[in-house]
C-alpha positions in Angstrom: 27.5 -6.1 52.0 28.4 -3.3 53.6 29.0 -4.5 56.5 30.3 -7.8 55.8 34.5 -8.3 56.2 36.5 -8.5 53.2 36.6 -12.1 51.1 33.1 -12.8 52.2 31.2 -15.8 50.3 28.1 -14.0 49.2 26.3 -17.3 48.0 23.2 -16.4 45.5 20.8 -19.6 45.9 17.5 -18.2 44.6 16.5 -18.7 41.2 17.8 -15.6 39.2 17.7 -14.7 35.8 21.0 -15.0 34.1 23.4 -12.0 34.4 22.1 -11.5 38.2 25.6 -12.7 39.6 27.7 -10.2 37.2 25.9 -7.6 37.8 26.2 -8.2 41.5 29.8 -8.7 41.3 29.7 -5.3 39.3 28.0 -3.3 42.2 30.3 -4.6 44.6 33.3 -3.7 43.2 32.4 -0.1 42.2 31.1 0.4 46.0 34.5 -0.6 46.8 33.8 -4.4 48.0 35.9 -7.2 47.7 33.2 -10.3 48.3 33.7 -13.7 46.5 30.3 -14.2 44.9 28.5 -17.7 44.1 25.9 -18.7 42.2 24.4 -22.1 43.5 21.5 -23.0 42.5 19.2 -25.4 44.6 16.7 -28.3 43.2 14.6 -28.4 45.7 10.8 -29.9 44.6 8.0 -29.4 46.8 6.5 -32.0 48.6 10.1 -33.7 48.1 12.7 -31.1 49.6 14.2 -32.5 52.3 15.3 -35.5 50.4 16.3 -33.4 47.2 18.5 -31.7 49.8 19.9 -35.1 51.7 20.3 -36.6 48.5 21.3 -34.1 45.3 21.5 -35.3 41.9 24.2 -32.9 41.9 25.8 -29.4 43.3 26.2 -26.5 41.1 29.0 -24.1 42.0 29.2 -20.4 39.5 32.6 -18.9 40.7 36.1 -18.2 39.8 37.2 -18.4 42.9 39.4 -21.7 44.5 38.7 -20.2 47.8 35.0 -20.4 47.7 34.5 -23.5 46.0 37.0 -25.0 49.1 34.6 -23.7 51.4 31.2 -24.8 50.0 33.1 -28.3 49.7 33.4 -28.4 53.1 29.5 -27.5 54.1 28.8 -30.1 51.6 31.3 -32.5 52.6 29.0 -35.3 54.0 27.6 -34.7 50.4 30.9 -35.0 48.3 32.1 -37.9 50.1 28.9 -40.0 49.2 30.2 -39.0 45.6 27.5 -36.3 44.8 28.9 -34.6 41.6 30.6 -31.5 42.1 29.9 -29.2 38.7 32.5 -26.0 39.1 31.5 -23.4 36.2 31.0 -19.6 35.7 27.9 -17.6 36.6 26.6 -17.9 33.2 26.1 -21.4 33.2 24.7 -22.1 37.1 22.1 -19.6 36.7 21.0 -21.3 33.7 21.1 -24.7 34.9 17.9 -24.2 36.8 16.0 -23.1 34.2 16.7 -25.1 31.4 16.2 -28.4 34.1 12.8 -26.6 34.7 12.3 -26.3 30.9 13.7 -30.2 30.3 11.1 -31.2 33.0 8.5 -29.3 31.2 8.8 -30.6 27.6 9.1 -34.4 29.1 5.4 -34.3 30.7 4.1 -32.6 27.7 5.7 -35.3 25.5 4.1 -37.6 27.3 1.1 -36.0 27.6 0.5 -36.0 23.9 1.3 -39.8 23.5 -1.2 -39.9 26.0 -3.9 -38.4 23.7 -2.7 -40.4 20.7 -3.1 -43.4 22.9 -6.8 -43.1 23.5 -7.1 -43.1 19.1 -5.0 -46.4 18.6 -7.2 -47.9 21.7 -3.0 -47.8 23.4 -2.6 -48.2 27.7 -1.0 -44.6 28.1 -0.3 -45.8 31.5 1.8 -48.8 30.4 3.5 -47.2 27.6 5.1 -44.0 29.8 6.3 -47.3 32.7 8.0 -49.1 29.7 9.8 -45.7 28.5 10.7 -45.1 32.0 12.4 -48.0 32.1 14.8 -47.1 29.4 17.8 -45.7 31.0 18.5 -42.9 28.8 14.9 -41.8 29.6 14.1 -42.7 33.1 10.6 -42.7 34.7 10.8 -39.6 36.5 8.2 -36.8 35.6 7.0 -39.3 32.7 3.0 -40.3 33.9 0.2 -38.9 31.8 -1.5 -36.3 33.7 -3.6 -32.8 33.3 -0.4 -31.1 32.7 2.9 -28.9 34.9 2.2 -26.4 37.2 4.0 -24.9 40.1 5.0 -21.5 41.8 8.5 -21.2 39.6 7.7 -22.8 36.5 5.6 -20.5 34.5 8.2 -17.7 36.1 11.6 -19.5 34.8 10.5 -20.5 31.4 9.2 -16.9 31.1 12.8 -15.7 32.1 14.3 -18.7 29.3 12.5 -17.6 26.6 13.1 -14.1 27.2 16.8 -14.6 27.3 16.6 -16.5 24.5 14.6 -14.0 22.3 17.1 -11.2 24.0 19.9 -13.4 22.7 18.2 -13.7 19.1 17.7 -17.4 19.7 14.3 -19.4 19.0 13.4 -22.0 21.7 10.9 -24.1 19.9 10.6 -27.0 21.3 10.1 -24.7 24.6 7.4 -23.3 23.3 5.7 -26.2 21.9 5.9 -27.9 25.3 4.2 -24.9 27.0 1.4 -25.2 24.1 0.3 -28.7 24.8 0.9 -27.9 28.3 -2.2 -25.0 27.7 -4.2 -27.5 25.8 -4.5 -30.6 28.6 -7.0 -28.8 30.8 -9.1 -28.4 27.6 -8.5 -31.9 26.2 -9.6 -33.3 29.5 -12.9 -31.6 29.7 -13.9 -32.4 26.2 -13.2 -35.9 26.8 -15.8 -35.3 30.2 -18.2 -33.6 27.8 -18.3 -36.9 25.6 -18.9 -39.2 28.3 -21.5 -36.9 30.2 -23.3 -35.6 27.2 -23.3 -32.5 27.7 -20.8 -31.3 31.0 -23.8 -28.9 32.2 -25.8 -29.1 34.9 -23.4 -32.1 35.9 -21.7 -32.7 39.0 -17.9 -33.0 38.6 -15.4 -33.9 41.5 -12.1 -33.3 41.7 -9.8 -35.1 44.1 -7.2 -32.3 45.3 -6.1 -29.1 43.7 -2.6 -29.2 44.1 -0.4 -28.7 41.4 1.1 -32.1 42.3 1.2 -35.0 45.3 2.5 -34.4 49.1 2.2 -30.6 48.7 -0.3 -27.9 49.1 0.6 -25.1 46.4 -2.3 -24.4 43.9 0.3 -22.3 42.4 -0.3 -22.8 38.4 -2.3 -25.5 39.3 -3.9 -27.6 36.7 -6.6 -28.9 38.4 -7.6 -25.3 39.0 -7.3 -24.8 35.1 -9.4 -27.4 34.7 -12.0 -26.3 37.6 -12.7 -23.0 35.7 -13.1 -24.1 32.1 -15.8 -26.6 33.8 -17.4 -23.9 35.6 -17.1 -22.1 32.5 -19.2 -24.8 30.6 -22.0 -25.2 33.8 -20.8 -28.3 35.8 -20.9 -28.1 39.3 -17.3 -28.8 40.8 -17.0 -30.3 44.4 
């Protein structure tokens, strides 16, 4: 910043709590600084990112300035001529966006993850239930298949950062919270379902195919399958 010329775009694409921008902005100015600051946030999935980049669901823009909005619309302009929405807004509300579509994400797999238990006590095809909900177009079937939970390198880090805005803010996120409970409880629920089909789990050989926290990526980063891996160990199976 110091070095940059005057009316710079300063764009801030990394996931950062809410209030980062502001307080940026804030620094500037008292340093004497006169740089147009943005807050774009990127939704970039692993294993998918080139495409989530080619082909947005959308592009979030945090300024009050015309100028830098015209600019970004021209980097993007192969973007914005396909019709990708355009979503201009304050700081605020950019920086939140990111988390609360991490948070969405998260309370949709847990959802299905517990009509996934209930399934297997009213003899019901989780499988087949979560393809004919996906099919509904208010739901969609993205992030809806049955599975031993969420993980990933950001997730656990921006619903931490939610909920402590929210309890900051004197807000109470419970449907957050419930999500991240089941989320805690699938590792478990899958090795006591092993342990009543192995009778007991001990002594047993157990494979697991893959440890990533998800397909066409190699990030154990709050993996599940390395949840799942120690509370095995924990109980005496041998894991290949």
């Amino acid at each position: 910043a110091t070095y940059a010329e005057e009316a710079t775009i300063l764009v801030i694409v990394t996931p950062v709590p809410v209030g980062t921008a502001n307080r940026v902005e804030q620094r500037l100015q008292a340093a004497g600084r006169k740089l147009l600051v943005v807050s774009h946030p990127l939704f970039l999935t692993e294993g998918c990112a080139v495409e989530d980049f080619n082909w947005p669901d959308r592009i979030v823009l945090g300024t009050s300035s015309h100028h830098a909005v015209s600019a970004l619309k021209q980097i993007y302009r192969p973007l914005v001529m396909r019709g990708v929405p355009v979503i201009v807004t304050n700081h605020e509300t950019a920086e939140l966006v990111r988390e609360a579509s991490t948070a969405f994400v998260a309370t949709k797999i847990s959802f299905i993850n517990e009509l996934a238990s209930l399934c297997e006590h009213v003899k019901a095809d989780a499988v087949d239930l979560a393809a004919a909900l996906g099919l509904d177009k208010k739901i969609s079937p993205r992030c809806l298949q049955p599975g031993a939970g969420f993980g990933g390198p950001f997730v656990e880090a921006e619903m931490d950062s939610l909920a402590q805005l929210a309890a900051g803010s004197g807000v109470s996120l419970r449907i957050l919270s419930a999500a991240r409970e089941v989320n805690q409880q699938c590792s478990e629920r899958v090795v006591e379902k092993l342990a009543r089909m192995m009778q007991p789990v001990a002594g047993k050989e157990v494979g697991l195919l893959g440890l990533s926290f998800k397909p066409n990526t190699n990030s154990v980063a709050s993996s599940s399958s390395i949840d799942l891996t120690r509370r095995l160990l924990a109980r005496g199976a041998h894991v290949r």
